[in-house]
C-alpha positions in Angstrom: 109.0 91.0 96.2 107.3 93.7 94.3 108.8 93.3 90.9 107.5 89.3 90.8 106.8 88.2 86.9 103.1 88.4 86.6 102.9 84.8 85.7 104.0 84.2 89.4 101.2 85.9 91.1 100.2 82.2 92.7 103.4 82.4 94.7 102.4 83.9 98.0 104.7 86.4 99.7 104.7 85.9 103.7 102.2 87.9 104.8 101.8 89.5 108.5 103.5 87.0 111.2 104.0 89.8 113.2 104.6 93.8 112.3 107.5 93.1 114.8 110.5 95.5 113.6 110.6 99.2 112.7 112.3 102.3 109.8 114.6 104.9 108.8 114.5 106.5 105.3 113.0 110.0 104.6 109.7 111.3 104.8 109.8 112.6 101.1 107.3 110.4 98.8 108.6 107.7 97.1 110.0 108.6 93.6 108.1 107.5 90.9 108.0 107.8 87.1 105.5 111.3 85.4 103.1 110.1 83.0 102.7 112.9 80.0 98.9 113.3 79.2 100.2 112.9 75.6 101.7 109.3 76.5 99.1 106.6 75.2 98.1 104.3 77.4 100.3 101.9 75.7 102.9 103.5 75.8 102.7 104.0 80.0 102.1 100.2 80.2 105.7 99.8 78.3 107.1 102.3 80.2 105.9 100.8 83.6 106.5 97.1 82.6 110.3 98.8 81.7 110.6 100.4 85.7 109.6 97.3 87.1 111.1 94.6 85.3 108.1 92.8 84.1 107.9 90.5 81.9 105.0 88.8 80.6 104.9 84.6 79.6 103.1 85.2 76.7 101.3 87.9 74.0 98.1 86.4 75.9 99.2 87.3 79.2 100.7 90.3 78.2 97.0 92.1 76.7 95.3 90.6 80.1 97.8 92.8 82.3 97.1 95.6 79.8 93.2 95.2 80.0 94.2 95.3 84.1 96.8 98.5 84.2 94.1 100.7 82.4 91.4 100.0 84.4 93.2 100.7 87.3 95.3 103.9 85.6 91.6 105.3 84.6 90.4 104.7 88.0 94.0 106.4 89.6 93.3 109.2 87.3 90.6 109.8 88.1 90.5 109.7 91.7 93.2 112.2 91.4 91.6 114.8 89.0 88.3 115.0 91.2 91.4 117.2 93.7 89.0 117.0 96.7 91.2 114.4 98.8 93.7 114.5 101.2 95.9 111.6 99.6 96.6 111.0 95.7 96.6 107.3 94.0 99.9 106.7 91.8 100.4 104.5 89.5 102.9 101.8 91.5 104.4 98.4 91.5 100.7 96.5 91.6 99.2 98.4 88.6 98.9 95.2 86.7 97.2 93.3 89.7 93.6 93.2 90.2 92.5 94.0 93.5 91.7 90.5 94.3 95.2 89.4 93.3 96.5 92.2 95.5 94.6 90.5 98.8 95.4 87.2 98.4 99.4 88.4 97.7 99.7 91.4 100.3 97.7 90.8 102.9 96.5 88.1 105.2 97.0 88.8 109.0 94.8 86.3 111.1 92.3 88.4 112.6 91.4 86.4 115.3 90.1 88.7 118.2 87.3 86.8 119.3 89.5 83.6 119.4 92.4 85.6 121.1 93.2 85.2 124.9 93.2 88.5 126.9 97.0 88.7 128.3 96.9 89.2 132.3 99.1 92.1 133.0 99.2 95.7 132.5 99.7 98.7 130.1 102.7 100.5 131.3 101.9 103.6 129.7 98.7 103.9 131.6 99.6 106.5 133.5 101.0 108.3 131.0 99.5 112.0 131.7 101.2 113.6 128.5 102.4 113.0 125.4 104.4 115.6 123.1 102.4 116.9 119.6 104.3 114.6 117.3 106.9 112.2 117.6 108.8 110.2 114.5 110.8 107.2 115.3 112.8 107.0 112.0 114.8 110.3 113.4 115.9 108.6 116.4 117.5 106.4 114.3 114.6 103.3 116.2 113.8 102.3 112.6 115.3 100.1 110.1 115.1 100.6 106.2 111.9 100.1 104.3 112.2 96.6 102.7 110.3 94.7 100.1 109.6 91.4 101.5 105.9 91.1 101.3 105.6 91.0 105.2 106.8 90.5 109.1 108.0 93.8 109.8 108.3 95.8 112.7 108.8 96.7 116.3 111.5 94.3 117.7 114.1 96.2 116.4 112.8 99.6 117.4 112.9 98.3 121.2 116.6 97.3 120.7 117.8 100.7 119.6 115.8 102.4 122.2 117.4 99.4 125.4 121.0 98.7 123.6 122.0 101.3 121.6 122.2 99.2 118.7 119.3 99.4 115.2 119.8 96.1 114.2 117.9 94.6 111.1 116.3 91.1 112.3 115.4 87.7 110.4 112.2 88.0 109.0 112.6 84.7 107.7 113.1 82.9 111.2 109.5 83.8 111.9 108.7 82.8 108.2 110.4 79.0 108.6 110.4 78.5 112.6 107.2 79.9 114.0 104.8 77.8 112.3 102.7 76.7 115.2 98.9 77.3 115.8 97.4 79.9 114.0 101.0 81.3 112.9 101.4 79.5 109.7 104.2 80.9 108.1 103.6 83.1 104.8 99.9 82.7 105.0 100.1 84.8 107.8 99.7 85.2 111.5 99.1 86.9 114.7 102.1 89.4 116.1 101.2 88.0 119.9 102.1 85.0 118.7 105.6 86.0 117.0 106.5 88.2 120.4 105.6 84.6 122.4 107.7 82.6 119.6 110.9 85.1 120.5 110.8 85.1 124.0 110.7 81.3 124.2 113.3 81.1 120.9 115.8 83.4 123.0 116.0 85.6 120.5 116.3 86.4 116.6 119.2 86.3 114.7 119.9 88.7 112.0 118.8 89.3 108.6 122.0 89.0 107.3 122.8 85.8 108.8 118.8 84.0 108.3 118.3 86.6 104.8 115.0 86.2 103.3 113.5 84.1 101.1 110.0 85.0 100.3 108.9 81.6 101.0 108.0 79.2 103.5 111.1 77.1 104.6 112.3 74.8 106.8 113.4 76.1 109.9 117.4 76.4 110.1 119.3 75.6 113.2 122.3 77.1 111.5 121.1 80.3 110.3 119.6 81.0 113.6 122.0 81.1 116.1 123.3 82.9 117.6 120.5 85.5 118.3 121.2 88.9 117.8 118.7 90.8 119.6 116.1 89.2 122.3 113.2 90.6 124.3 111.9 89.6 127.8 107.7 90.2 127.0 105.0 91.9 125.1 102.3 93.9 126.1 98.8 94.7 124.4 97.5 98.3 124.1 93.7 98.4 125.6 91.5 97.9 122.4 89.9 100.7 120.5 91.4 103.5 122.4 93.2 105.6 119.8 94.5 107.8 123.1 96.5 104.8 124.5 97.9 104.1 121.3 99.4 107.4 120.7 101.0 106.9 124.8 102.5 104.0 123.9 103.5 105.5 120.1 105.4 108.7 121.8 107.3 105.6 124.2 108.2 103.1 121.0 107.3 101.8 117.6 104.3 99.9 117.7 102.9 96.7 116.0 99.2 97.5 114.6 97.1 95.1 111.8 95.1 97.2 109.6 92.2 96.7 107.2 94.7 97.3 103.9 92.9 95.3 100.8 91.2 98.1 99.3 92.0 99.8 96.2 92.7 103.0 97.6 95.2 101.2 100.0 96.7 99.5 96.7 97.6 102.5 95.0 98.3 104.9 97.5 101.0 107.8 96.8 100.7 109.9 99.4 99.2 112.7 101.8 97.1 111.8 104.8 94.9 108.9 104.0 91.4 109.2 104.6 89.7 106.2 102.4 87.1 104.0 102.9 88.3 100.5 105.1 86.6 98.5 107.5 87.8 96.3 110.3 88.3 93.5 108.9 92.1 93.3 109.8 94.1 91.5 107.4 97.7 93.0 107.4 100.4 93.7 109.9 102.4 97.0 110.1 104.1 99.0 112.2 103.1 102.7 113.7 106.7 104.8 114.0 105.1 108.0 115.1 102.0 110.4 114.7 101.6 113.9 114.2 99.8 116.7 112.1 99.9 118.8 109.2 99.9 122.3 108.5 96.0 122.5 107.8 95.1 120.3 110.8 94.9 116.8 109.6 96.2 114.3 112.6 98.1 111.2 111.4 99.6 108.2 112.0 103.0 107.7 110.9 102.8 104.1 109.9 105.6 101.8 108.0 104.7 99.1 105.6 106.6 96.6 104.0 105.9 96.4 100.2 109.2 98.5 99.2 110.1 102.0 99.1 108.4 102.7 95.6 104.3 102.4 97.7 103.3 105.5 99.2 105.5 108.0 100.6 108.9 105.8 100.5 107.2 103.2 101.7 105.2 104.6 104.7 102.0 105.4 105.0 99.9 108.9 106.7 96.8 106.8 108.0 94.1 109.4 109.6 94.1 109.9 113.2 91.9 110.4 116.6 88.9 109.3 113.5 85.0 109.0 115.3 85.5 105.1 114.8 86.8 104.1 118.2 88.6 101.2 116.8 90.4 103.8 114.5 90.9 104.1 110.4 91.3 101.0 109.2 90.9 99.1 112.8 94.2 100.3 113.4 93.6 100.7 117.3 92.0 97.6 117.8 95.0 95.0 118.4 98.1 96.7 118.8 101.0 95.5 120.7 104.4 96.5 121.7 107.8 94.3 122.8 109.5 94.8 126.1 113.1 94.8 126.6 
């Protein structure tokens, strides 16, 4: 979904139902097009619009996005020339958006913690006395590819691999067209409880291949979505705001997390270990594969997203970790959750 025509912006790519399946592509940063210094601003818009595919309705149209892609190439510029960060800004797939255009078509999980039950139950990594320094799912081979389908990602397919020997890619689209209850409302977003409760009682999800996405909300298909191809008996909920139970139940499985992710810096990150400024404010569902450190220090988490390989580091993400905040960078410890086979 991240090569739309401009002109389509109004068509709203399904947001976070649920980060519920998880990745497998290399840690190497997403290859992107240089820039020469010499290149006139004009002349990166063509050769942006060229990478992309984008084409414009209208001269009109066309100087607007302009007007848009160097405002936000000065600001990427020079964000990156200050050389006091530990991430970059690149110039990627949204350079043409404005950052409110960017919220209303990548992000929208329904932060509703206030509203939300507390599950009775346990957290069976409790007990957990040790975990090791870093762990990356995506080696195991517990993680799909990156894809480009604006969102419901995530950890449903990691728990499969890890139960049944088996990394199978999973309909996002079920979730888009039949879980469309209560505060799930298909592309406008949705809570990942909810999507673990709609599979349990579903039996199941088939697979992508046989319920492929759409990028839109649809009618639920009886057809497509039998048989299931991969099922799970429950869900549990990591204790709130506790960065050290997260990384237990990281080092056990891929985990579903909703971040704050509307910001600018969030828009345009390349890569290195992101450190911005974000809130709590959760508003978009992803999936933490793994955590670890880097040679000067800097603890992350290892965290896939779902706007195609060409955002961040092929698609993933290095948020900061064990932060002052007890909810975590970004809120990213405050309402993660985790299926059980």
């Amino acid at each position: 979904m991240g090569r739309i025509p401009a002109a389509a912006f109004t068509v709203k790519q399904c947001l976070v139902l649920a980060a519920l399946f998880a990745v497998i592509s290399s840690t190497a940063w997403g290859r992107k097009l240089s820039y020469p210094e010499s290149m006139s601003m004009a002349e990166r818009h063509e050769r942006w619009m060229a990478q992309h595919g984008r084409v414009y309705r209208d001269d009109a149209e066309k100087q607007r996005r302009f007007d848009i892609f160097k405002s936000n190439v000065e600001l990427i510029d020079s964000f990156n020339a200050a050389g006091k960060h530990k991430y970059s800004l690149g110039i990627n797939q949204f350079a043409d958006m404005t950052n409110e255009e960017f919220k209303s078509s990548y992000t929208g999980f329904k932060n509703m913690i206030v509203a939300k039950p507390i599950r009775k139950g346990g957290f069976m990594y409790e007990n957990v006395s040790a975990t090791p320094k870093s762990v990356d799912w995506r080696t195991k081979g517990a993680v799909t590819p990156i894809k480009d389908q604006g969102q419901c990602v995530a950890a449903m397919e990691g728990i499969t691999k890890l139960t049944a020997g088996k990394l199978i890619s999973l309909s996002e689209q079920q979730l888009v067209d039949c879980d469309v209850h209560g505060e799930d409302q298909g592309c406008n977003g949705g809570l990942m409880d909810n999507a673990f409760e709609f599979i349990i009682n579903n039996g199941g999800l088939a697979t992508e291949t046989k319920y492929p996405y759409q990028a839109t909300d649809g009618t639920c298909s009886k057809q497509n979505s039998s048989p299931s191809a991969a099922a799970i008996s429950g869900y549990e909920d990591v204790p709130a705001d506790d960065e050290v139970a997260l990384r237990k139940a990281v080092a056990h499985q891929p985990v579903s997390v909703a971040i704050e992710a509307s910001g600018s810096a969030f828009q345009f990150y390349n890569g290195g270990v992101f450190t911005g400024e974000c809130g709590t404010d959760l508003d978009h569902g992803v999936t933490a594969v793994g955590y670890g450190a880097t040679s000067d220090g800097s603890k992350y988490w290892l965290v896939k997203n779902s706007w195609g390989a060409d955002w961040g580091e092929n698609g993933y993400i290095r948020m900061e970790r064990d932060v002052d905040a007890k909810e975590g960078l970004c809120g990213i410890a405050m309402q993660a959750s985790y299926p059980t086979a």
